[in-house]
C-alpha angles and dihedrals in degrees: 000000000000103000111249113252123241124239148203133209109192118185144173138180143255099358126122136184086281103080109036125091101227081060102060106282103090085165090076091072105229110150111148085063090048085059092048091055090044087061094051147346128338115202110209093180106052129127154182124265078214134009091224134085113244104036088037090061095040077067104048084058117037103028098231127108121256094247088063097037092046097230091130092156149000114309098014104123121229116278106279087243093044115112127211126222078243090061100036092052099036081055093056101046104287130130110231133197134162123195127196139335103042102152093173091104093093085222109105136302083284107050130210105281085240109127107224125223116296103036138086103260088202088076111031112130115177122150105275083053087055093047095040083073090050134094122237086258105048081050093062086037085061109042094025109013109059114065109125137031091258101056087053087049083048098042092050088234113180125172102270088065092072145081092242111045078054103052089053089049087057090044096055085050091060103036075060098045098054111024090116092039095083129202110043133132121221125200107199094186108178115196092209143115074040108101130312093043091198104175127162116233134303089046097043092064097029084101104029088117091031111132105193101214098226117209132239083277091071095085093034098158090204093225107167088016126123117283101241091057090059093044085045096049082047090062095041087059096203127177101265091211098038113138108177132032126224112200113140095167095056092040096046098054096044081061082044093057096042086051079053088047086047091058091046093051088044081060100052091044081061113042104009102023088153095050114120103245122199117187117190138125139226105262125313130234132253098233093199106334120140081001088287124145111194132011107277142131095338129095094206104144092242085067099031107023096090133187105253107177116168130191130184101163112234086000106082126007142292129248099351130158116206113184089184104130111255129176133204080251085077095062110081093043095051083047096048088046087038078060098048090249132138116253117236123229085242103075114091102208134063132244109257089197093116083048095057090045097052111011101194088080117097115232104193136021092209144010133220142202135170140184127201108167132338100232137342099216089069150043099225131088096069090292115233111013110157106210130160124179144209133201130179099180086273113022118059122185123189126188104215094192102198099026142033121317118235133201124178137178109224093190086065103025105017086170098064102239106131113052109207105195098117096044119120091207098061093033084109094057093037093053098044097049093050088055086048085051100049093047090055080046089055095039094049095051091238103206087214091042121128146087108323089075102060091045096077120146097258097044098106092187125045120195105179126082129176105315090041111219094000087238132137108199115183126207115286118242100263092189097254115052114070111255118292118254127234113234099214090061110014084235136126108280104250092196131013093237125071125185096224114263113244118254127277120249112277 
């Protein structure tokens, strides 16, 4: 029998296409990343399943949407029968060990410090481990102290003060420890560019003088865009005729954590150099954009659209581009085939392995996202705002529940300016991609799911009544519960769609 392969999951936060040099912006200095894309594929269409920290990454590991897992904002914890990649490859051989920025305890940002089942707890690094070594002090330097160049220059900060620098050196340890161990599966999981951006020099005054050249979309008046996005640019109070963004703390610290990603693949070059290596974040920011400040309830590219480089060395190929759209949805599946294992029902993406071997196949022909609410420890963020997303690698069409809909072509207008929800001429397209969407939205089990989506301004026909599809869809066999059982019988479901049972005599 072939030996499994390892694999490793790096991530960071908070950092989209836009900043990366690979991706256009070779001013951002990342070099280590561009490497990485030189080795293997670089997926220029890839996205989040939510541009916010904690459901994006429910996604990245357990291949299931946020709306099945139940993480539906920030500091909700995954669903108590929901298994991780961690768990499902640990269970069949694998050593597996996660490192740093986890946010799925439903605790705090910061987490408990407790490792959770399926991974090493030896290793186990989240953000309540990494305070836990700090002072008092070094706790407020981190969160309150080190805004600018200067206060890092002040406070003496060097990079072993920080999370990241930590978090590679654990992952080193561990690259060394098991590099004859095979197989094993390493999550490297960095909590920066995200605030506070804290980075040592040089990287702290590498932009000082950095001028980030914005695009027409910076002074996007949002005309014919959904309410909560102007009320939302109105917070945010940026300039309307900005053209360029200074921010050397941010900028500094996304070069910092592609130097850290750099240790951790010399390492791998070194101990582990046929390992499958995956690189992505969570989501990215719009820095500007549409006047918009943070990721949020808003499916614009510069806060969904998300870097996804893989390398497997004299397994795919070199320095190649795909622009085939992928979603983080399609991680856990291509890592359950990569190990040889069955896929459940229950996973909600598909493997993109043929795709890797030969990347002119296409892996989806759409992909989804959806926001619910930003967190649940605090009012701010808008609060609830229902939103779910298609994209079909030029048409993307958001439901904006409560608002305005939106649809835009990103072949004609790639920077999202015309909203063409309203236009005849794309009603075809409009209309053929909602129904895509609704039925995602049945298939799924959307827990939001019904009627009120399908019932949008422009939608000339409505099909649903009451009881929406008509369908009952029970849960998918996920390989660890027992089979579900059908109401109706009391017996083991035979299929996971039901046409409703008609009612019972009054």
């Amino acid at each position: 029998m072939p030996r499994k392969p390892n694999i490793i999951l790096i991530m960071t936060d908070t950092q989209g296409v836009n900043v990366i040099g690979c991706y256009g912006r070779p001013e951002m200095k990342t070099s280590n990343l561009d490497r990485l894309a030189a080795e293997g594929i670089r997926f220029d269409k890839a996205y989040t399943c939510c541009p916010v920290c904690g459901p994006a990454r429910s996604s990245i590991l357990t291949g299931t949407y946020p709306h099945t897992n139940g993480v539906l904002a920030n500091n909700i914890p995954l669903g108590a029968n929901i298994k991780t990649i961690g768990e499902r490859l640990r269970d069949n051989g694998y050593h597996t060990a996660y490192i740093g920025k986890w946010h799925l305890s439903g605790t705090d940002y910061f987490d408990d410090g407790r490792c959770p089942p399926g991974w090493d707890p030896k290793y186990w690094y989240d953000g309540r481990c990494y305070l836990e070594e700090l002072t008092v002090e070094e706790r407020l330097l981190w969160r309150q102290k080190l805004r600018t160049p200067e206060d890092v220059h002040k406070y003496g900060i060097t990079e072993d003060f920080t999370w990241a620098h930590r978090c590679s050196n654990r992952a080193i340890e561990f690259l060394k420890e098991y590099s004859d161990k095979s197989p094993f599966f390493l999550v490297v999981s960095y909590d920066e560019p995200h605030g506070p951006s804290v980075c040592p020099p040089p990287f702290c005054d590498m932009f000082i003088d950095f001028e980030y050249p914005l695009g027409e979309n910076a002074q996007d008046p949002l005309i014919d865009k959904p309410q909560h996005q102007r009320e939302w640019a109105e917070y945010a109070n940026l300039p309307k005729d900005r053209k360029t963004l200074k921010n050397p703390m941010y900028f500094g610290c996304n070069s910092f954590v592609d130097y850290e990603i750099g240790r951790v693949l010399e390492a791998i070059d070194e101990y582990a150099p046929d390992a499958l290596v995956i690189f992505t974040s969570d989501h990215g920011t719009p820095l500007g954009a549409h006047r918009l400040n943070s990721k949020g309830p808003a499916m614009y590219e510069e806060i969904t659209r998300i870097p996804f480089i893989v390398r497997w060395r004299d397994r795919i190929p070199r320095s190649v581009i795909c622009d085939h759209p992928i979603s983080h949805i399609n991680i856990v599946p291509t890592l359950l085939e990569v190990a040889g294992l069955k896929i459940p029902p229950f996973i909600e993406g598909k493997s993109i392995l043929q795709t890797l071997l030969n990347p002119e196949i296409k892996p989806n022909e759409y992909v989804f996202m959806e926001f619910t609410r930003y967190e649940i420890n605090h009012d701010s963020w808008g609060g609830f705002q229902p939103i779910r997303c298609i994209f079909d690698g030029r048409y993307k069409l958001v439901i904006n529940l409560l608002y305005t809909d939106e649809l835009y072509d990103l072949k004609s207008d790639p920077q999202e300016m015309r909203n063409l929800i309203n236009s005849q001429e794309h009603a075809e397209i409009r209309d053929f991609l909602h129904d895509r969407l609704l039925e995602w939205m049945d298939e799924t089990r959307d827990v939001f799911r019904g009627p009120v989506w399908e019932r949008r301004p422009w939608k000339k026909v409505w099909r649903m009544g009451w009881n929406g599809s008509g369908k009952t869809r029970p849960r998918r066999d996920d390989g660890y519960l027992p089979r579900v059982l059908l109401y109706e019988t009391g017996l083991p479901v035979e299929k996971w769609e039901y046409d409703k049972f008609p009612p019972r005599g009054g």
